[in-house]
MARZADREN-973922 format. One record per residue (C-alpha): residue number from 1; chain; x, y, z. Coordinates in nm, 2 decimals. Layout:
   resi   chain        X        Y        Z
    NUM       A        X        Y        Z
...
! end
This chain:
   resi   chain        X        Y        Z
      1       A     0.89     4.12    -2.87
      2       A     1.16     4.23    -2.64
      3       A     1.48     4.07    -2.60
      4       A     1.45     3.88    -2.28
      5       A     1.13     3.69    -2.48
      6       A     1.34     3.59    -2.78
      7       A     1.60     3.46    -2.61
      8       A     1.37     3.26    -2.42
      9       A     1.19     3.10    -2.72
     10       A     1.50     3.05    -2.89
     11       A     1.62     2.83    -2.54
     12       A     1.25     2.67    -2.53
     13       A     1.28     2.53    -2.94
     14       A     1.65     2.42    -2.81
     15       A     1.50     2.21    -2.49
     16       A     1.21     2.09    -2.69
     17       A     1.45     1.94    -3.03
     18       A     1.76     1.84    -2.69
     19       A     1.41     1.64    -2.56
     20       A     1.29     1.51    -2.90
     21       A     1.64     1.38    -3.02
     22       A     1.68     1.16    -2.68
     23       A     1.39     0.95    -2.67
     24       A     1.52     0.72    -2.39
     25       A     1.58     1.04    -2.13
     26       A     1.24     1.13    -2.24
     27       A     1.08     0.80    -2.16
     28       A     1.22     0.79    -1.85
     29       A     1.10     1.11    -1.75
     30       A     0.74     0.99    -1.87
     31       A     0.80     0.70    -1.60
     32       A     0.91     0.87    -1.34
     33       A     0.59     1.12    -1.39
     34       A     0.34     0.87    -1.28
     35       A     0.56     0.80    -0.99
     36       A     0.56     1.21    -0.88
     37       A     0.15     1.20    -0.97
     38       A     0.12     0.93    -0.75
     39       A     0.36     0.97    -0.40
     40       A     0.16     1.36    -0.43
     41       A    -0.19     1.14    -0.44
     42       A    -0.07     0.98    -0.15
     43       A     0.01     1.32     0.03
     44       A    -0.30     1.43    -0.04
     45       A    -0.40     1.10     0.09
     46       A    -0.25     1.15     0.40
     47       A    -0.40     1.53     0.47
     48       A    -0.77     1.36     0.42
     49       A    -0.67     1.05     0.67
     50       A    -0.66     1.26     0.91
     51       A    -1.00     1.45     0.86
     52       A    -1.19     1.10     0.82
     53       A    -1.01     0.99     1.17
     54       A    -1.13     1.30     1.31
     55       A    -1.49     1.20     1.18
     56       A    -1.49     0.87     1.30
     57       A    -1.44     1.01     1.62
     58       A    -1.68     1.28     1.63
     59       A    -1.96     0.98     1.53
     60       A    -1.85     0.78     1.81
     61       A    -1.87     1.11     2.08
     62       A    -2.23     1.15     1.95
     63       A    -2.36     0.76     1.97
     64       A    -2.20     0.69     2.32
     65       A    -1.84     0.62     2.29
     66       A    -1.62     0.90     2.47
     67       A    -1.32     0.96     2.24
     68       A    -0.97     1.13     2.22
     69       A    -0.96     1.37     1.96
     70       A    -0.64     1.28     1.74
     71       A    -0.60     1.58     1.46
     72       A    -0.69     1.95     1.54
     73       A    -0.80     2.07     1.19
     74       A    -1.10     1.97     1.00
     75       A    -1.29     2.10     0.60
     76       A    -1.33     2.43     0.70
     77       A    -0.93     2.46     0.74
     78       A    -0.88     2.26     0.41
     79       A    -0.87     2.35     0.05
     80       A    -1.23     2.29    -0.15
     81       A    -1.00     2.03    -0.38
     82       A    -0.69     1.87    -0.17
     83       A    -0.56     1.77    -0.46
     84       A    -0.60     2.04    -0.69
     85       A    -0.45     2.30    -0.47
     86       A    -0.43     2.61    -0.60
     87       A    -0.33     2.85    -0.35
     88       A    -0.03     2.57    -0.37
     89       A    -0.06     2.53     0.04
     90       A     0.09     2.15     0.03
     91       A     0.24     2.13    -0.33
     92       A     0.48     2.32    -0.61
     93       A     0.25     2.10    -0.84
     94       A    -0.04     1.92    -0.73
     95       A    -0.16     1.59    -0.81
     96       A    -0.42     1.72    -1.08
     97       A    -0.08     1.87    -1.25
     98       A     0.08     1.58    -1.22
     99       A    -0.20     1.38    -1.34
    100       A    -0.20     1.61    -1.68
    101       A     0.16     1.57    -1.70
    102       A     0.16     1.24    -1.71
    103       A    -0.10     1.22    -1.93
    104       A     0.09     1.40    -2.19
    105       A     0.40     1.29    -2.20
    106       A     0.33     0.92    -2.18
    107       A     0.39     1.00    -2.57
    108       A     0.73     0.91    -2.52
    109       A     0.66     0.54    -2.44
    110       A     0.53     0.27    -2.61
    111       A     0.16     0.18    -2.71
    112       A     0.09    -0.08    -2.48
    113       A     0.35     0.08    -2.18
    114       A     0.07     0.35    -2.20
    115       A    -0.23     0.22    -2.23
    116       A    -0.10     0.02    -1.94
    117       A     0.04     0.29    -1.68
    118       A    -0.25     0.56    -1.77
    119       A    -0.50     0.26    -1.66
    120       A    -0.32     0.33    -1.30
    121       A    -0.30     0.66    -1.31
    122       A    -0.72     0.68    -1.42
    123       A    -0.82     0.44    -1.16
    124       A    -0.53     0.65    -0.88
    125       A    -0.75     0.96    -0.96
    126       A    -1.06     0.81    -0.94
    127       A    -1.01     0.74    -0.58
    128       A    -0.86     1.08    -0.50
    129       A    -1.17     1.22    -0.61
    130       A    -1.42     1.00    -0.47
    131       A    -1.18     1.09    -0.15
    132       A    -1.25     1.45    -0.17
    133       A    -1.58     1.44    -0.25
    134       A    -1.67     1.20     0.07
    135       A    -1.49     1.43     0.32
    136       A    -1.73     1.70     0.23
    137       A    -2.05     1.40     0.23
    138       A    -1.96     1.28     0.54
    139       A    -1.93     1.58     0.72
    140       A    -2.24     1.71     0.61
    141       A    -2.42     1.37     0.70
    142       A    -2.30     1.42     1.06
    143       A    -2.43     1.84     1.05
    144       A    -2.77     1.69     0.90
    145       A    -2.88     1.37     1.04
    146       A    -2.99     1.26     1.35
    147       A    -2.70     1.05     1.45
    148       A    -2.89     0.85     1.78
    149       A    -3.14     0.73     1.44
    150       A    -2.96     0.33     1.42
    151       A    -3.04     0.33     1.02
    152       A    -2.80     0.68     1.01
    153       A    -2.61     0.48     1.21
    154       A    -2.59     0.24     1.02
    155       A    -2.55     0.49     0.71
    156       A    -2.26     0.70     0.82
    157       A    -2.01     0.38     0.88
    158       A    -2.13     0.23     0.57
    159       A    -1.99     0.59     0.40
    160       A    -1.71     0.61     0.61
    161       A    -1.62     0.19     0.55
    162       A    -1.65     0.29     0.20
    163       A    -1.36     0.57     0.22
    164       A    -1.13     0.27     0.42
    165       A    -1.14     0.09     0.06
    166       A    -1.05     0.35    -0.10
    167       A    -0.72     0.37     0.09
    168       A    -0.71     0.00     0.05
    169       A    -0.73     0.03    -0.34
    170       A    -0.47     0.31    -0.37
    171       A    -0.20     0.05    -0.19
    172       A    -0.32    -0.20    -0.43
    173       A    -0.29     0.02    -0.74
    174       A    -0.01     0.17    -0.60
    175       A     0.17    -0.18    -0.59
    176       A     0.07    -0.26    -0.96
    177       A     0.18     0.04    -1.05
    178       A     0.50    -0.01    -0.93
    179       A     0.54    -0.34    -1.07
    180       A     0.47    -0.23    -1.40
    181       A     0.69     0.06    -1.38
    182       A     1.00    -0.17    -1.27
    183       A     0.93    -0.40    -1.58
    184       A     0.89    -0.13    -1.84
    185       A     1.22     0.06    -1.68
    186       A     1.44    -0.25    -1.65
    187       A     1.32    -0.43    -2.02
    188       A     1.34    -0.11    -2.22
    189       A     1.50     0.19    -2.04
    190       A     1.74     0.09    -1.83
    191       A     2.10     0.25    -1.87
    192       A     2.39     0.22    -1.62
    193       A     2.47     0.50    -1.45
    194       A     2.81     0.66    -1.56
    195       A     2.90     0.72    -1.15
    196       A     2.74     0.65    -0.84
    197       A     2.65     0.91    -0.57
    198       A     2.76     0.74    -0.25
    199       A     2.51     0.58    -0.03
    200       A     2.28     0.60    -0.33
    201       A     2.25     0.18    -0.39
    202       A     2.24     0.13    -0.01
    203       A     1.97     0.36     0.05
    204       A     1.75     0.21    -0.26
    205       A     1.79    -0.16    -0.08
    206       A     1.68     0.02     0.25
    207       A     1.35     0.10     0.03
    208       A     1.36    -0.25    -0.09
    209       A     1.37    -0.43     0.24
    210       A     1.13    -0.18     0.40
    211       A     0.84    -0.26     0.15
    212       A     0.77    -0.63     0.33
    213       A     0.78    -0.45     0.68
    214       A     0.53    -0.14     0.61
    215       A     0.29    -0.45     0.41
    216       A     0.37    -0.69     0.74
    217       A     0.22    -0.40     0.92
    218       A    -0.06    -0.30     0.72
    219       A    -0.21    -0.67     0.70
    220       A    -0.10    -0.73     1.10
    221       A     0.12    -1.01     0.97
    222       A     0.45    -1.09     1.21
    223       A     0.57    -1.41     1.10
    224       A     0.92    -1.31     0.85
    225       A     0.97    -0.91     1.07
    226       A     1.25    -1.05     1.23
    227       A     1.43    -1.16     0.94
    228       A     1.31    -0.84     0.78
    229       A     1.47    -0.60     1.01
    230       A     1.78    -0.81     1.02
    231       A     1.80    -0.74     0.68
    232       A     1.70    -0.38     0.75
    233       A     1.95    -0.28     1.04
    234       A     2.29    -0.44     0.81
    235       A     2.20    -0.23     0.53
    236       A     2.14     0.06     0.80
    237       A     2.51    -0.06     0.93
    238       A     2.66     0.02     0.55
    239       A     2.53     0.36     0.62
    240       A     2.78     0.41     0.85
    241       A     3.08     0.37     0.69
    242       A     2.96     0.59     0.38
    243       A     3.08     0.96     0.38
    244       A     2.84     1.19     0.18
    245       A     2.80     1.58     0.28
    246       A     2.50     1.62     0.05
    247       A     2.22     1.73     0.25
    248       A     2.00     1.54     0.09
    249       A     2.16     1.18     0.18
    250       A     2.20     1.33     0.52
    251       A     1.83     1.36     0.54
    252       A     1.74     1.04     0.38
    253       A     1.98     0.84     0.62
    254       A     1.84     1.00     0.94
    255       A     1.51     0.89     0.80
    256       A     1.63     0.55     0.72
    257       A     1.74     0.49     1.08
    258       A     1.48     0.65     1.30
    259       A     1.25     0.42     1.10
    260       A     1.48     0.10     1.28
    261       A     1.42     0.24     1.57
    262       A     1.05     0.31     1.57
    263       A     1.04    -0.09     1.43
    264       A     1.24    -0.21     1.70
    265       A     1.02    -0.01     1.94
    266       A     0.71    -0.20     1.79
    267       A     0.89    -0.56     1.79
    268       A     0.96    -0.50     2.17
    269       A     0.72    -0.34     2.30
    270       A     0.33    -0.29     2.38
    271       A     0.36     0.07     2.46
    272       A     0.22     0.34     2.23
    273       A     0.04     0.63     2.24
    274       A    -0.31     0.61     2.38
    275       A    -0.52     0.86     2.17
    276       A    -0.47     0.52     1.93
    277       A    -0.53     0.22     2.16
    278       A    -0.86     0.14     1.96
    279       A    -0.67     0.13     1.68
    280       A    -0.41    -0.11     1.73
    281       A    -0.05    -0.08     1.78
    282       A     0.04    -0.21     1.40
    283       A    -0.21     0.07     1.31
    284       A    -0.07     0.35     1.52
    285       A     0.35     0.27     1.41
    286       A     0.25     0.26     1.04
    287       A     0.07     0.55     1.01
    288       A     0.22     0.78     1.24
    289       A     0.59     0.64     1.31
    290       A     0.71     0.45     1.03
    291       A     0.55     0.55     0.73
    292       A     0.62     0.89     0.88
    293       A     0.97     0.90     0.81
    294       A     0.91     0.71     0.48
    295       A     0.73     0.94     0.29
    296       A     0.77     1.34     0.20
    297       A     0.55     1.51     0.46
    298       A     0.80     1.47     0.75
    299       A     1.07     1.21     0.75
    300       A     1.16     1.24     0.39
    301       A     1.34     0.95     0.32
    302       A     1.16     0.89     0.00
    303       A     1.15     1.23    -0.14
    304       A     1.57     1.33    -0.07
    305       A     1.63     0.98    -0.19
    306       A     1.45     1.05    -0.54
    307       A     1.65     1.37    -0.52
    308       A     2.00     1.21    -0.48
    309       A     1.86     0.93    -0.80
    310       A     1.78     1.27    -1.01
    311       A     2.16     1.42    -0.87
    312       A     2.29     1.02    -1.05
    313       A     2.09     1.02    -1.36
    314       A     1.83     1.11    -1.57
    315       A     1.78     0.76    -1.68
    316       A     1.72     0.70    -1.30
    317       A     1.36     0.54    -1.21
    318       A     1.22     0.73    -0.89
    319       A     1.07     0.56    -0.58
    320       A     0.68     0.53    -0.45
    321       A     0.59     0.65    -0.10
    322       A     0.34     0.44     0.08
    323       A    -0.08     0.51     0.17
    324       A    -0.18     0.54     0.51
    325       A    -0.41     0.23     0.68
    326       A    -0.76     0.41     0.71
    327       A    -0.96     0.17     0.99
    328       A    -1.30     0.27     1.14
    329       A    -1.38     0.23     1.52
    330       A    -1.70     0.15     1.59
    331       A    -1.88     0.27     1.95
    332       A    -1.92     0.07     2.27
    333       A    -2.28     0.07     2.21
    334       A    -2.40    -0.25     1.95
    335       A    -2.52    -0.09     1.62
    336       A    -2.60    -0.29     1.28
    337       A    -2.26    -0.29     1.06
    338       A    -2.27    -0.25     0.71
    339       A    -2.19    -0.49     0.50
    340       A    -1.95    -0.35     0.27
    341       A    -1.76    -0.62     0.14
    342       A    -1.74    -0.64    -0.23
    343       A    -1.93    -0.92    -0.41
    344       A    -1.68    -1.19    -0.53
    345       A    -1.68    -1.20    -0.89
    346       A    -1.66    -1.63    -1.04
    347       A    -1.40    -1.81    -0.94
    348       A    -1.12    -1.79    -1.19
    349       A    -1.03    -2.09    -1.38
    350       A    -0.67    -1.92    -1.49
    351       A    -0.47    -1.70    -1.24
    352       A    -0.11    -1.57    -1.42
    353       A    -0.13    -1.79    -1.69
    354       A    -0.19    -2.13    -1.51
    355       A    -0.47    -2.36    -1.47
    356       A    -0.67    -2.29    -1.12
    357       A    -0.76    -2.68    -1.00
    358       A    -0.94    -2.77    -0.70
    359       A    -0.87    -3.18    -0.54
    360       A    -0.99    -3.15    -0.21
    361       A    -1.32    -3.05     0.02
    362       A    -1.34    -2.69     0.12
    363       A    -1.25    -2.51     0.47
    364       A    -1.54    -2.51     0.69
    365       A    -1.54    -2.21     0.94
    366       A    -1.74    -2.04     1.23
    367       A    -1.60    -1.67     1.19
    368       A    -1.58    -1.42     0.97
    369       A    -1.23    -1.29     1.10
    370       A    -0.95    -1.54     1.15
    371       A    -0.63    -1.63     1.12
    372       A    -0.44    -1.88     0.93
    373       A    -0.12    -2.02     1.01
    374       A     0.08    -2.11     0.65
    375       A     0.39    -2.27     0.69
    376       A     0.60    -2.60     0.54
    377       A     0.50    -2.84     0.75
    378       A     0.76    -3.10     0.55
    379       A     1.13    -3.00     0.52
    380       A     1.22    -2.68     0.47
    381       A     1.34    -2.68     0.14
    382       A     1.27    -2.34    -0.04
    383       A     0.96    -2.29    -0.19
    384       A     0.79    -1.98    -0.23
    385       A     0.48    -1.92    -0.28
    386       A     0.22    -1.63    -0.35
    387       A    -0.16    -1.63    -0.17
    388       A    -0.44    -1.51    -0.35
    389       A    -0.77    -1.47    -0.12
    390       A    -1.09    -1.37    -0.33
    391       A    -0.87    -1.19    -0.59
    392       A    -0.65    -0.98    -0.39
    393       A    -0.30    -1.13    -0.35
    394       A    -0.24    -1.08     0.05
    395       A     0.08    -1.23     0.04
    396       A     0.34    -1.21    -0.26
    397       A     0.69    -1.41    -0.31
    398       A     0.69    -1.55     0.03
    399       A     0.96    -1.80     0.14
    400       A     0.81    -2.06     0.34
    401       A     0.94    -2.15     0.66
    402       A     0.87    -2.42     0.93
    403       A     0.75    -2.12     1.17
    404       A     0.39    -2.11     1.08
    405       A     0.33    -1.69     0.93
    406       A     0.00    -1.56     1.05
    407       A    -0.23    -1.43     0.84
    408       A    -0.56    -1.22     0.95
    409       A    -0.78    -1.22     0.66
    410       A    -1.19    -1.12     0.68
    411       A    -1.43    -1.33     0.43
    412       A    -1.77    -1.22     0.33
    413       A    -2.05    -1.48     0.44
    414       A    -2.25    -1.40     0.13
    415       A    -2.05    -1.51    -0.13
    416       A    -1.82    -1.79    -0.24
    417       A    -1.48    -1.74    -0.11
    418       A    -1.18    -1.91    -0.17
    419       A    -0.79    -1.89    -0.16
    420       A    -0.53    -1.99    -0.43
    421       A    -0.18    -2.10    -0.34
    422       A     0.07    -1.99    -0.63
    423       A     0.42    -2.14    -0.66
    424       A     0.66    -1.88    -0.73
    425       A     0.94    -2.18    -0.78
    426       A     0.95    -2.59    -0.64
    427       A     1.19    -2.54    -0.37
    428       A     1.43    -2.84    -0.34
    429       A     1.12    -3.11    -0.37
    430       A     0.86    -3.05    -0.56
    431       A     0.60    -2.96    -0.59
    432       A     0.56    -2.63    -0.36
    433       A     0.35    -2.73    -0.08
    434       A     0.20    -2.57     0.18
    435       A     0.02    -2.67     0.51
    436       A    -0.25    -2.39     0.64
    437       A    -0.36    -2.45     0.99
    438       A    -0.74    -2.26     1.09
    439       A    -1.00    -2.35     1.41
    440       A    -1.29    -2.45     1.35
    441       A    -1.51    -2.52     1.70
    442       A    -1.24    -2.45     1.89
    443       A    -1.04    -2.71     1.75
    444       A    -0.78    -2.67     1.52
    445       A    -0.78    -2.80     1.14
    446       A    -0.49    -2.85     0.87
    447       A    -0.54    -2.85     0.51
    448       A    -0.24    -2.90     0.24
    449       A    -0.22    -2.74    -0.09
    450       A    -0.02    -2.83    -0.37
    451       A     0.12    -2.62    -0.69
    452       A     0.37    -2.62    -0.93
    453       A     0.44    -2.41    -1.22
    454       A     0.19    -2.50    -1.42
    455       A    -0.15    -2.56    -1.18
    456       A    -0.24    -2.36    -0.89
    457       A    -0.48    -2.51    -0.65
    458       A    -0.79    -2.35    -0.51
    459       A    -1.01    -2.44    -0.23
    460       A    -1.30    -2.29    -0.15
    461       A    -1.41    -2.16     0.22
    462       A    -1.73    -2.25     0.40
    463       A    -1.88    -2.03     0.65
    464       A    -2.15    -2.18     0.90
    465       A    -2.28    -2.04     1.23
    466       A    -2.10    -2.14     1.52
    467       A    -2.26    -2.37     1.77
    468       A    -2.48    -2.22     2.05
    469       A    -2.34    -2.29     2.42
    470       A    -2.59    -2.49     2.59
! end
């Protein structure tokens, strides 16, 4: 053994017993893993989007629908694995390294801290490789079938509806994961930061207030973006005034403000561009404007700020990107959709820890897709609440206001489906209640539910055909 090689083990025992006797550093960096395994998930993420949009629209050119072409690459320009990588073309360690990283050194946290995070990261890799493997299935549906057959019709957007919810679950898992990481840090690693790189706490409240914007777009819910951008452009404001040469911070706060200005664009106007008009505009500025300068692959907001919080500490939890909006457009020409939507498991009884009671009749309603209005329709005295629609929370610690926030939501005619309002506090009267206005034959309805912090109440939705017009 040479030289160079001893000194090298010699360094690599010294790191290893430095690592060993600081179990709090280590922890931390065990957090901050599953954070790096999952904002490179939702690059890899990002490169399939754009080879499913690609597909959609090469479905829609051969049933009848004449179709811009959005992104110029396809499979045969891909790796095999996005995620795995190994001619490294999109990472200096992949997602399946990250994964394995993770893996191992979640020894440096508790039991249950875990068992709890490596349940994310398992189901997080689950759904990057089901989303490899359907890139390849769907591509070689389209080279194999006869797509002007309706039941391949039918068959390739069942497949391709399939791959939406799988970028549906990775926000979802991607929220709980963050959660969990933000409790574990803050009960049992948390340590104060012996300085503070400038800008550093302004930029992190910039991510803070931009989470309700990029979730406000991705449901199609306006009601609080005002207020939200308010918040947004003041902290932008601080920016200003802050003097910090690192190239990093320079980066991150170019980021922060082109995404205010690709928001304002989107509050005031109806112009965007029109390869995405099927799509929608709340589509086309979270995918390609906002989220854009939010996560690594261009904007980098995300990525130099984790940078500058590594620069601060090592005791310093790092910062999720966000997963694109997958939506599937469907030709001109009437096909039979699949039903996709996932069977309702039983009604819970007990949702966080409090009794699920039901007092009234349900919600009777004619469509499939609609929209409630939920707003206090008493004084407006503080309470906030939390929605949960067939087990998927769809809006979380929500103040509600006298201006009625709309809500889009979809509900499966199949199965029983219901919605849960859960006080996050009483307000100034209790106990938190909250008025939903819906149409049903034209005409509009109101029901009011009540919680407080110890029942939640449920009520079920109806769904009947609407009337024929004579």
């Amino acid at each position: 053994m040479n030289m160079k090689h001893i000194f090298a083990s010699i360094f690599l025992c010294l790191a290893t017993f430095a690592f060993a006797q600081n179990p709090s550093k280590a922890s931390v960096k065990a957090l901050n893993n599953y954070v790096q395994f999952t904002n490179e998930s939702i690059h890899g993420m990002m490169i399939a989007h754009r080879i499913f949009e690609n597909i959609n629209q090469e479905v829609n050119r051969s049933v009848d629908s004449p179709s811009e072409q959005i992104n110029f690459y396809g499979n045969k320009d891909l790796p095999k694995n996005i995620f795995l990588d190994p001619e490294k073309w999109f990472y200096e360690i992949s997602p399946y390294q990250w994964y394995q990283i993770a893996k191992s050194e979640s020894r440096y946290l508790k039991t249950e801290e875990r068992q709890t995070l490596n349940s994310h990261a398992d189901k997080i890799k689950k759904i990057i490789d089901r989303t490899n493997k359907l890139r390849f299935q769907l591509d070689e549906f389209i080279k194999n079938k006869d797509l002007q057959d309706p039941k391949n019709q039918t068959e390739i957007f069942r497949q391709m509806e399939v791959v939406v919810d799988l970028y549906e679950n990775m926000y979802l898992v991607k929220e709980q994961l963050r959660k969990n990481l933000k409790t574990i840090y803050q009960k049992n690693y948390y340590k104060e930061s012996p300085h503070k790189s400038l800008g550093v706490p302004v930029l992190t409240e910039i991510h803070n207030n931009i989470l309700p914007i990029l979730k406000s777009l991705r449901y199609d819910v306006s009601g609080n973006l005002p207020e939200y951008t308010q918040k947004l452009e003041a902290n932008v404001k601080k920016l200003n005034g802050i003097v910090n040469i690192n190239a990093r911070y320079k980066t991150a706060k170019m980021a922060a403000k082109k995404f205010l200005t690709e928001l304002k664009k989107y509050q005031s106007s109806n112009q965007f561009d029109s390869k995405y008009e099927l799509y929608g505009k709340a589509y086309y500025y979270h995918n390609v404007e906002l989220v854009a300068a939010f996560n690594n692959y261009s904007g980098r907001m995300i990525k130099s700020l984790n940078d500058l919080i590594k620069l601060e500490s090592d005791f310093s939890l790092f910062l999720l990107e966000e997963p694109h909006i997958l939506k599937i457009v469907y030709p001109e020409k009437e096909i039979q959709k699949p039903d996709n939507q996932p069977i309702v498991e039983d009604v819970p009884m007990i949702i966080k820890d409090r009794n699920v009671v039901v007092r009234q009749r349900n919600i009777v309603v004619d469509k499939t897709e609609f929209t409630l209005q939920i707003f206090d329709h008493k004084e407006q005295d503080g309470d906030i609440i939390s929605i949960n629609l067939n087990g998927k929370w769809i809006i979380e610690n929500q103040e509600l206001k006298n201006r009625p926030l709309q809500v889009k939501i979809k509900i499966n005619p199949k199965v029983e489906n219901y919605i849960i309002l859960h006080a996050e506090n009483l307000g100034k009267t209790p106990p938190n209640t909250c008025a939903i206005n819906y149409y049903f034959n034209g005409r509009k309805k109101q029901v009011v539910l009540n919680s407080n912090l110890n029942e939640s109440e449920m009520i079920r939705m109806e769904y009947v055909e609407p009337k024929k017009k004579k």
